[in-house]
PLY file of the C-alpha trace (Angstrom):
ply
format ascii 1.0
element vertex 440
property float x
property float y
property float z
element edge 439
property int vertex1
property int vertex2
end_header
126.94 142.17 49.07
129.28 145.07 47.82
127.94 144.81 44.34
124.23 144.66 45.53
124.68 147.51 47.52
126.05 149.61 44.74
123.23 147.95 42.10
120.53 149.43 44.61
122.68 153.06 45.10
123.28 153.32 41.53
119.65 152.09 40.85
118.27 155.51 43.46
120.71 157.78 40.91
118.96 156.85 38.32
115.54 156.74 39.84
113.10 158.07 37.21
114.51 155.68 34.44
114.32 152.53 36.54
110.82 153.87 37.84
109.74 153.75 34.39
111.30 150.31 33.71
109.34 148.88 37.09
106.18 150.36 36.36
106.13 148.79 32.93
107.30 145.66 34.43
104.70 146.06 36.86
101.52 146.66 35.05
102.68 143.35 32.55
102.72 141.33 35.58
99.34 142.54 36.89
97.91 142.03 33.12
99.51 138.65 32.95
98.67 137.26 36.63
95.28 138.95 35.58
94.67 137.17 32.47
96.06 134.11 33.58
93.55 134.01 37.00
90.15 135.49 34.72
91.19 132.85 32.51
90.92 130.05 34.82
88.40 131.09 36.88
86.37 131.84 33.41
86.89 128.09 33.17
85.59 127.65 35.83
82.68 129.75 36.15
81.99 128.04 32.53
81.62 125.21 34.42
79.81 126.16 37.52
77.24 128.40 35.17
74.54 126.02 36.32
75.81 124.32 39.50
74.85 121.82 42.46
72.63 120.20 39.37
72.89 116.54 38.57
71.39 115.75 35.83
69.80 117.58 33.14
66.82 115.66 31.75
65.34 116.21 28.07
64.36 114.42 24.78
66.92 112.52 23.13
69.27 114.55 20.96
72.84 115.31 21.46
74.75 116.30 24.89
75.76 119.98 23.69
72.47 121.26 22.24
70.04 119.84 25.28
73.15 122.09 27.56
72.71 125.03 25.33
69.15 125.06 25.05
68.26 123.88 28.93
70.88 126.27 30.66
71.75 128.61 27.77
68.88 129.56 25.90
70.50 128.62 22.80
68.89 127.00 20.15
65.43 124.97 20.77
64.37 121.66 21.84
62.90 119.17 19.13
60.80 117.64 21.17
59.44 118.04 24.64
59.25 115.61 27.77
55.95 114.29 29.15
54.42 115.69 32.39
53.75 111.81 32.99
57.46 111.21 32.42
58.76 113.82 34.56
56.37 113.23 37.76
57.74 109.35 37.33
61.38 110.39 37.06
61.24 113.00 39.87
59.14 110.60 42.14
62.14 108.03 42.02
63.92 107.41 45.14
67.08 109.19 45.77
65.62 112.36 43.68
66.31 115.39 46.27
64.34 117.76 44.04
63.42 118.34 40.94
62.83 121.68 38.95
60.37 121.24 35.26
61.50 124.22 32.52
59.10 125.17 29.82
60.90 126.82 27.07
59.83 128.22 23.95
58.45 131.89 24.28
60.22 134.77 24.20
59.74 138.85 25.50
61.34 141.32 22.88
64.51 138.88 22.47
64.35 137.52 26.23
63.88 133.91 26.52
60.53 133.30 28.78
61.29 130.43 31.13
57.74 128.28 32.75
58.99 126.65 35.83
57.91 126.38 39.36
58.85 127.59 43.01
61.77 125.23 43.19
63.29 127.02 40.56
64.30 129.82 42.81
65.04 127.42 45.91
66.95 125.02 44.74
68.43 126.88 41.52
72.51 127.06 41.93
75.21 129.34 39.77
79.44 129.31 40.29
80.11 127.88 43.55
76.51 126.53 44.76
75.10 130.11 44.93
71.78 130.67 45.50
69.36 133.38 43.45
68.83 135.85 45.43
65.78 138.86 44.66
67.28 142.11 44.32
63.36 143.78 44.18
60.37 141.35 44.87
59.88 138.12 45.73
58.91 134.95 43.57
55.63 134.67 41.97
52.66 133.73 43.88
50.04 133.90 41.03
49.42 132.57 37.94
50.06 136.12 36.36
53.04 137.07 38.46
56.73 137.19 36.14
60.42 137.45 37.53
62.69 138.74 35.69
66.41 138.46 35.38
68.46 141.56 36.26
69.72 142.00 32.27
66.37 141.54 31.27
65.09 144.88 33.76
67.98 146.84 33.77
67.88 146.83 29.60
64.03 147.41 29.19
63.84 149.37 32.30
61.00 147.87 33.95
59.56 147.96 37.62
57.57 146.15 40.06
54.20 146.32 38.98
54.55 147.01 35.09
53.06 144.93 32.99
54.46 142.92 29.98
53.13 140.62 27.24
54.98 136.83 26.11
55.55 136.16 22.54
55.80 133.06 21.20
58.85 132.36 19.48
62.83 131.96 20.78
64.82 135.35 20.51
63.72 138.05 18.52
61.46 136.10 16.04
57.92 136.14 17.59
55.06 134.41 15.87
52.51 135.49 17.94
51.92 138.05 20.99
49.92 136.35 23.79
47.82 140.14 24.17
45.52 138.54 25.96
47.46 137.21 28.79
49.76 140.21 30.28
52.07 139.70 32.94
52.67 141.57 36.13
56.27 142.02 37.46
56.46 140.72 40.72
60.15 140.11 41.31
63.86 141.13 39.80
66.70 138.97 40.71
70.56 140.23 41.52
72.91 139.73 38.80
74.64 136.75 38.51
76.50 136.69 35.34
74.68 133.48 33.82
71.49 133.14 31.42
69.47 134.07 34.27
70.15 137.44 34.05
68.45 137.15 30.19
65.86 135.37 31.35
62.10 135.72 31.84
60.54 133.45 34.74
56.55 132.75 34.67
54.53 129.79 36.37
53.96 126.80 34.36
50.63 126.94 34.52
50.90 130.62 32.77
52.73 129.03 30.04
49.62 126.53 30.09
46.95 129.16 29.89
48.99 131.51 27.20
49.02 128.40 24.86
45.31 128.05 25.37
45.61 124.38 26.92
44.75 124.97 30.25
41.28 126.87 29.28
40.42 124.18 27.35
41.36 121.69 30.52
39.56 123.92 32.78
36.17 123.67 30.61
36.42 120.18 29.91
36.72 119.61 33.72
33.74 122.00 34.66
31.91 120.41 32.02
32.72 116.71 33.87
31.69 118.71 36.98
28.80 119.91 35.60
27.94 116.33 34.92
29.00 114.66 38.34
26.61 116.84 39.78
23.48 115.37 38.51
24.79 112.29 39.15
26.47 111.72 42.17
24.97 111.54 45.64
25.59 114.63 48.15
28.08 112.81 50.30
30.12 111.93 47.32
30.15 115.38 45.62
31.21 116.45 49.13
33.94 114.43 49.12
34.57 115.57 45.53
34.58 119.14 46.59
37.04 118.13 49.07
39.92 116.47 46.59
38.88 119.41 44.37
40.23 121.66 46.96
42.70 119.81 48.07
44.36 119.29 44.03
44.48 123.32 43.44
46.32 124.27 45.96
48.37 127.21 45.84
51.69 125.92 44.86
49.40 123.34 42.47
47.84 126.27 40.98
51.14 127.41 39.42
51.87 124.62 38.01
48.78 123.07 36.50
48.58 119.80 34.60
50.93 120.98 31.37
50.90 118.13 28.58
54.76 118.26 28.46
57.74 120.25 29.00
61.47 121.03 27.46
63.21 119.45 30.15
63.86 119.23 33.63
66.89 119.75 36.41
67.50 117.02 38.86
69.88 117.04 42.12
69.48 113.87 44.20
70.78 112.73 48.01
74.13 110.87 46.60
76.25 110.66 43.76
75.42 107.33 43.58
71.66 108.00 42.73
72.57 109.79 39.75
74.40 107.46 38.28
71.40 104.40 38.25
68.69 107.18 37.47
70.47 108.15 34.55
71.24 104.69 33.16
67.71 104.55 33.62
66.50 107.62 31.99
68.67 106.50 29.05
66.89 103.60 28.98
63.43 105.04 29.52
60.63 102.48 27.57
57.96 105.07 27.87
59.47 108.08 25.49
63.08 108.55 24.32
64.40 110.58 26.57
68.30 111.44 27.81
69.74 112.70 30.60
73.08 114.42 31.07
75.55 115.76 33.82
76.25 119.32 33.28
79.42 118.99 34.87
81.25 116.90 32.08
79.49 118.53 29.21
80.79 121.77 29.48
84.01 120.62 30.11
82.91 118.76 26.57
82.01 122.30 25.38
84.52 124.04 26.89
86.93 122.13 24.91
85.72 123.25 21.90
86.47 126.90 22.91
90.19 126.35 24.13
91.21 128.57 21.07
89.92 131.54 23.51
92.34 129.75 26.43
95.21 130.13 23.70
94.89 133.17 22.39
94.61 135.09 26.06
97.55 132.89 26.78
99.56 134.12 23.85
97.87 138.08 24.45
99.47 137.66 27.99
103.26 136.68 26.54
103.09 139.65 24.22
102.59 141.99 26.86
105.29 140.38 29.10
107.51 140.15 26.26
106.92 143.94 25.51
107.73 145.03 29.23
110.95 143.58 29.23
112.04 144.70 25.83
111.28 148.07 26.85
113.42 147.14 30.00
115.88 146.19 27.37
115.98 149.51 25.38
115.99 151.55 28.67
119.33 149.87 29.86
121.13 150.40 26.52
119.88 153.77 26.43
121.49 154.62 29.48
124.41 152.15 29.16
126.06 155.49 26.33
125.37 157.48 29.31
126.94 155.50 31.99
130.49 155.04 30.17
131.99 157.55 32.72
131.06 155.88 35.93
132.15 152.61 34.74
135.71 154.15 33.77
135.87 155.71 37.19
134.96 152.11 39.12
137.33 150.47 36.77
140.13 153.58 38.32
138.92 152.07 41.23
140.10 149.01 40.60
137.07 147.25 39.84
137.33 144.52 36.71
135.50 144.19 33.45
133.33 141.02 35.79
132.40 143.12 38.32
130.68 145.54 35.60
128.96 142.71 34.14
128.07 141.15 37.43
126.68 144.82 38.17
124.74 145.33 35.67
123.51 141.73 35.98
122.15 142.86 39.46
120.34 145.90 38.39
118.58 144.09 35.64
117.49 141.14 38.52
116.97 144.34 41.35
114.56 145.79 38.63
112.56 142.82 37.92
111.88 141.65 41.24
111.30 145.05 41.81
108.39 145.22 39.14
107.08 141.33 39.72
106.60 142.53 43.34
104.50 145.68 42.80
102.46 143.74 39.75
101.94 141.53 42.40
100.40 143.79 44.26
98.54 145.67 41.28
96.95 142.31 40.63
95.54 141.81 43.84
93.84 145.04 44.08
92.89 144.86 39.95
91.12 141.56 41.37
89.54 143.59 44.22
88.05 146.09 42.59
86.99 144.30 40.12
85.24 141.18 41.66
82.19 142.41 41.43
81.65 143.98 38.34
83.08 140.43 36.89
80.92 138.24 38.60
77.78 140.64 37.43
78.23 141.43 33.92
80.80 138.46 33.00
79.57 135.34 35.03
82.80 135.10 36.15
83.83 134.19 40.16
87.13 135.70 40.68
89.08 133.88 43.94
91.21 136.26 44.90
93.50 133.38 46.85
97.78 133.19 47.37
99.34 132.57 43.63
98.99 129.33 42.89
102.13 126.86 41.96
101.75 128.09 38.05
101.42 131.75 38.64
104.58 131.45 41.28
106.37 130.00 38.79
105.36 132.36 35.66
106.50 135.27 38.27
109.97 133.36 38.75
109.52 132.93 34.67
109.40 136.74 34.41
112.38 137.36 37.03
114.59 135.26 35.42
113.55 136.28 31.70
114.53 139.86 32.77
117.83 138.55 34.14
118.81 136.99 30.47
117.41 140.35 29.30
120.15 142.31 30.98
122.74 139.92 30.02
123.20 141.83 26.71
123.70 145.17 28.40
126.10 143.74 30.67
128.08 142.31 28.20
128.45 146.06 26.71
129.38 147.32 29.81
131.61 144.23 29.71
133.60 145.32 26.31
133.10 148.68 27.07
135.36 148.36 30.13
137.96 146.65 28.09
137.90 148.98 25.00
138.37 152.29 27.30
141.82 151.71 27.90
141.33 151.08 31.45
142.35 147.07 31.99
144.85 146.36 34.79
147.59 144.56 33.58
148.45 141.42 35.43
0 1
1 2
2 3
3 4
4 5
5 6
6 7
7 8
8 9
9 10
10 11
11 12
12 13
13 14
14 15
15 16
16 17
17 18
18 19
19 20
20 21
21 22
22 23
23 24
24 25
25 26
26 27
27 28
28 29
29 30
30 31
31 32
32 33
33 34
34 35
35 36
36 37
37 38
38 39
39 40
40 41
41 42
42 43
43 44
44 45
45 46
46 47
47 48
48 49
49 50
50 51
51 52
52 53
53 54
54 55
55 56
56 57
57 58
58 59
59 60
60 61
61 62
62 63
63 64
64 65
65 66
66 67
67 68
68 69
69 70
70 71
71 72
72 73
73 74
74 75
75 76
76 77
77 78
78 79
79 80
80 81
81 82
82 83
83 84
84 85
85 86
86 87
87 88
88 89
89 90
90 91
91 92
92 93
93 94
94 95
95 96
96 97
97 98
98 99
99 100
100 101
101 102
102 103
103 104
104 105
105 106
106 107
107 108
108 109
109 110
110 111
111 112
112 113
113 114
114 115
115 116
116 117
117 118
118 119
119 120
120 121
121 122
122 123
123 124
124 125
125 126
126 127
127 128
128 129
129 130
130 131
131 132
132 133
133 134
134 135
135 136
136 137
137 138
138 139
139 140
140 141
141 142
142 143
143 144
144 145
145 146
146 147
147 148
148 149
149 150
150 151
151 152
152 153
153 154
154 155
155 156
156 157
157 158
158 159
159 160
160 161
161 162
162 163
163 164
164 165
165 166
166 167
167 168
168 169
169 170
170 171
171 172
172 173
173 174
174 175
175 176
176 177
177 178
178 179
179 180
180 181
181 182
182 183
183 184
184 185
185 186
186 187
187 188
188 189
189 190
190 191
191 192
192 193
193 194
194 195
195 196
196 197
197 198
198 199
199 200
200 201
201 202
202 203
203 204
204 205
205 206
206 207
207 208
208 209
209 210
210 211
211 212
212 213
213 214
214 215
215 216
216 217
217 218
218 219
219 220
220 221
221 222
222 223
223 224
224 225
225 226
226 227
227 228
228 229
229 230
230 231
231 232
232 233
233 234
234 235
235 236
236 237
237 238
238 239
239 240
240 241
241 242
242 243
243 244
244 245
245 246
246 247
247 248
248 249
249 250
250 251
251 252
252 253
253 254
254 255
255 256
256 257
257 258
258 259
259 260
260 261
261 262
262 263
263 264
264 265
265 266
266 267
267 268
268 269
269 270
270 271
271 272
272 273
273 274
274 275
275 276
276 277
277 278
278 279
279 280
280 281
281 282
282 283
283 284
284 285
285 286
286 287
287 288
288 289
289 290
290 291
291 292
292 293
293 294
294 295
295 296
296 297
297 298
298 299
299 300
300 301
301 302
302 303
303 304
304 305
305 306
306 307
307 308
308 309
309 310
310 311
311 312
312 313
313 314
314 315
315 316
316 317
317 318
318 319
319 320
320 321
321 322
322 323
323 324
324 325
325 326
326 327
327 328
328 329
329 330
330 331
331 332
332 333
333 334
334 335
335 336
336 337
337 338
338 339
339 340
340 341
341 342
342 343
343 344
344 345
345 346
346 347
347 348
348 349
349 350
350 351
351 352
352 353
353 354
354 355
355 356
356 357
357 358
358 359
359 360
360 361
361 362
362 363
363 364
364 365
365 366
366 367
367 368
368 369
369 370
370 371
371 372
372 373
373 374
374 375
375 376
376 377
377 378
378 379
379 380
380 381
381 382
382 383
383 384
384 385
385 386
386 387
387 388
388 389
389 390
390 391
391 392
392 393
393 394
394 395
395 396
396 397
397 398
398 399
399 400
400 401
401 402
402 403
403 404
404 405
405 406
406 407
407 408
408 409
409 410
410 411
411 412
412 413
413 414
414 415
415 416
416 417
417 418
418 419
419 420
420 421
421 422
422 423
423 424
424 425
425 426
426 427
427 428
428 429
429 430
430 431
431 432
432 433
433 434
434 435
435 436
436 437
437 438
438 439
């Protein structure tokens, strides 16, 4: 307790060198503790970029490129799923909802998404978050659009503006759909995923852009045309009445499309997703696959643990530079300090206790900087939170240190401990060479 005692006094005396020394300890624990939790929850939010989803349902081609293309907008599908196919599959039992995704057009670089109104009900990012409209609401006609906060805040558009679809993914555009233009009825919040790059139009739009639907619509009023000579009153009545009854509102958005790029799935239980997906697998009617998003981008998160290494290595330079600088600050003043070990050594103190003291500083100092980059992480993590989650996709818990971080704090407390071993020794020799050892 004596030597503590005068670690900590002898510690105040020298306070702006040892201030120095715990600030740069500090700020390499808040960067490493920093790193280390982005780094997870990166993982994590990696994983979570599309989430509460089951199964992701497409044509048959491999596990990463129907992820990349369905949730990413990366790369393009070969082939496309049948409307037929996708009202069977979503019909089955244990199929909660369902959400159809028509990909292939683009606005100046955006990807243009076709889906429906259970896209932005049942839609889910990092931990089961919902979208949520930051201006707007969803679309309600045919010519509505929602777009995704990247995609408003970079072309600065508003409710009400109008914009045209090109077909073609990314920047390459074969062909501007002039004649359909869009009207802006909703902007969604940031989230940090694809959706924030993404344009959002009915199905149906999609339909009538490609010129399908018009050709639909006058080969049914032609039919029409025709029933109308030939059926009875009562029956056209009836007609009338199923007519009415098939375009309703929400049927309106979506149409009758031939096929789409693939579809989301969530479903009561687990255990649902497992048979459907056999199922799907094993679909007679049109190859088809289906996927859980879950384990491929673990799959494709594997293939990117170079990134994991190299902020793992990034964080052990800086720690490793704090406590050299440590280092160099304690020999610098160790020259300094030859006095006031000769006078404790008058004192009667022996060449042990000077290394024991010194030993203490270097611990005192340490714990000293762990605990305030502690607390610098915390608030870092604070302030930050937001910004990550909006422009990086990235959920930041800010939770008690886990078992790992605990342990790469002790890691740093005890790595500045064998750090001041070497100036203790000094102090150790130095007591010995200054003429001052008690004889016994």
């Amino acid at each position: 307790m004596i030597l503590l005692k005068l670690a900590s006094k002898s510690l105040f005396n020298r306070k702006a060198s040892v201030l120095l020394s715990v600030l740069t300890i500090a700020i390499s624990v808040m960067m490493l503790l920093s790193i280390e939790r982005v780094r997870m929850d990166a993982k994590s939010s990696f994983a979570n970029t599309i989430s509460g989803t089951d199964l992701i349902v497409g044509a048959r081609t491999g596990d990463i490129q129907l992820l990349l293309a369905s949730v990413f907008r990366i790369g393009h599908m070969n082939n496309g799923v049948s409307w037929q196919s996708y009202q069977a599959i979503s019909s089955k039992r244990g199929v909660a909802w369902s959400i159809p995704l028509s990909l292939g057009d683009a606005h100046k670089g955006f990807a243009v998404i076709g889906t429906d109104l259970s896209y932005f009900e049942h839609f889910r990012y990092a931990k089961k978050q919902p979208l949520r409209f930051a201006q707007g609401h969803a679309f309600a006609g045919v010519n509505d659009v929602v777009l995704g906060a990247d995609v408003a805040r970079s072309l600065d558009y508003q409710l009400g503006d109008n914009i045209v679809v090109a077909h073609g993914m990314g920047n390459t555009s074969f062909h501007q759909h002039d004649d359909n233009p869009l009207t802006i009825v909703g902007i969604l919040a940031p989230t940090g995923t694809p959706v924030d790059k993404s344009v959002h139009v009915p199905l149906k739009a999609i339909e009538l852009m490609h010129g399908s639907a018009q050709a639909d619509s006058h080969e049914h009023e032609h039919e029409h045309e025709h029933d109308e000579h030939t059926t009875h009153p009562s029956e056209r009545h009836e007609h009338d009445q199923h007519h009415a009854q098939k375009h309703a509102p929400h049927q309106d958005l979506v149409g009758t499309p031939k096929q789409i790029s693939a579809f989301l799935l969530g479903f009561d239980s687990p255990l649902y997703s497992l048979q459907v997906r056999h199922n799907i697998n094993q679909y007679q009617a049109e190859p088809l696959m289906a996927i859980m998003p879950t384990v491929t981008l673990s799959q494709l998160w594997e293939m990117l643990a170079i990134v994991e290494k190299i902020l793992l290595l990034f964080s052990l330079v800086v720690v490793s530079v704090s406590l050299l600088g440590m280092l160099t600050t304690l020999l610098a003043n160790l020259s300094q300090r030859r006095r006031e070990l000769a006078i404790l050594r008058s004192v009667g103190a022996k060449p042990w206790h000077i290394f024991s003291l010194m030993s203490i500083e270097a611990v005192l100092i340490s714990v000293i900087g762990t605990a305030l980059g502690c607390g610098l992480f915390y608030a870092a993590m604070w302030a930050s939170q937001s910004l990550l989650q909006a422009h990086g996709g990235i959920s930041v818990s800010i939770t008690p240190l886990s078992g790992y971080e605990l342990s790469l704090v002790a890691g740093i407390i005890i790595a500045g401990w064998i750090v001041g071993i070497l100036p203790a020794a000094r102090a150790y020799f130095y007591s010995l060479n200054d003429g001052m050892s008690i004889k016994t």
